[in-house]
N, C-alpha and C positions, 0 to 999 in steps of 0.2 A: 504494500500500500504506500500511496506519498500523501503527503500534507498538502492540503488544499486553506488558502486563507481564506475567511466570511467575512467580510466588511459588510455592517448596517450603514446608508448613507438616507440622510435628508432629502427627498426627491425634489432639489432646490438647485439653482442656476451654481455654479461655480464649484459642488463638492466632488462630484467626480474628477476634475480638473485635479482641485487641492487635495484629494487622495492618491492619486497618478503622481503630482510634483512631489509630493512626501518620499514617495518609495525611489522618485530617482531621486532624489535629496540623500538619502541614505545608501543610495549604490544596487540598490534591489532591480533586479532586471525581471519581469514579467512577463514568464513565458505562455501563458494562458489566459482570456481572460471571459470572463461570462457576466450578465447583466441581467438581471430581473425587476422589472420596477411594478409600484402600484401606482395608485395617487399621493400618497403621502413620502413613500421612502422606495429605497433598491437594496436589492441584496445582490451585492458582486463578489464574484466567486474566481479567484485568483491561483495560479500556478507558478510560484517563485525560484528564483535558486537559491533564494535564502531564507524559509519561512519565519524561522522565529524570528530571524531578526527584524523583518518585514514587519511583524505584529507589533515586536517592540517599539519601533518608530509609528505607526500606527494610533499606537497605544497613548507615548508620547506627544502626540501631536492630539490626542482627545476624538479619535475615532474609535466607533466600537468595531473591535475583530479579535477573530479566535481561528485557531486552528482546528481542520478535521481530518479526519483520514477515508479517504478514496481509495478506489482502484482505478487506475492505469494501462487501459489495455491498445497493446498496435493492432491493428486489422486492414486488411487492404482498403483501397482507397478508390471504391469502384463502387457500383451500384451493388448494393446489397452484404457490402460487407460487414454492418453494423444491424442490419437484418438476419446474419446471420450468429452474429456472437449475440444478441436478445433471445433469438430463437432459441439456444443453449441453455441462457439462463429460465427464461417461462419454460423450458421443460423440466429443466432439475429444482423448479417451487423456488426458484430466486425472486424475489421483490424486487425494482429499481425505482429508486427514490426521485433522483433526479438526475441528469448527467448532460455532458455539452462536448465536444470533439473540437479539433483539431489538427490538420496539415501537416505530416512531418515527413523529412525525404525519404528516396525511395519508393513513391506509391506507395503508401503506409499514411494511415491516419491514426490517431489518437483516440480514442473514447474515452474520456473521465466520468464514471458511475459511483453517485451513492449508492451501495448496495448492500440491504440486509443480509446480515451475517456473511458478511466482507472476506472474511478470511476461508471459508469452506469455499465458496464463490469464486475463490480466484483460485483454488486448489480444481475447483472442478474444468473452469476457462481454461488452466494452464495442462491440464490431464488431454484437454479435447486439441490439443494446438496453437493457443493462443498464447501471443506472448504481452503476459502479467509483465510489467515495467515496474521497479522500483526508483527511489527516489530520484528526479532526472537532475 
């Protein structure tokens, strides 16, 4: 599994901004990033090289975030390749909570999945051929 950062933000003109200048203010390079908004706030969902210390600046700066833990799976990068590593989990009674992808060389894309009970889960993706990614 890798760490994934949650930043709550104010769904207000300029904090996305001031949470992006924080993290390169502090050297944090952001290799992932995901957005959820409502009317009131967003929850962004961040892939770091440097988690904790990401929070900690974060933290410092008077943003709320925390760290989770994900899984990280490669899968091709073609119609139905992320149809097929779902398909694996809803047959082995996996839940997925939430999850957002990403481009990585090679024809190879990324899938970052919440997924209940995470660690059976990537033992079974990684049994079926999938390659489970650790920390990047």
């Amino acid at each position: 599994m890798i760490d994934q950062i949650t930043v709550f933000l104010e769904n207000k003109k300029g904090r996305l901004s001031a949470m992006s200048t924080c993290l390169a203010d502090a050297g944090i390079n952001m290799q992932a990033l995901c957005i959820a908004e409502t009317t009131d706030y967003g929850i962004v969902r961040i892939i770091a090289d440097d988690p904790a210390a990401a929070v900690e600046a974060l933290k410092a700066a008077d943003f709320s975030a925390s760290v989770a833990k994900v899984s990280a799976v490669e899968v091709t990068d073609e119609p139905g390749g992320l149809a097929r590593l779902l398909s694996l989990l809803d047959e082995k009674g996996y839940n997925v909570h939430y999850g957002y992808c990403f481009s990585a060389e090679g024809g190879k894309a990324i899938d970052v999945l919440k997924i209940h009970r995470a660690e059976e889960a990537e033992a079974v993706m990684a049994a079926a051929g999938f390659k489970v990614l650790s920390p990047l």
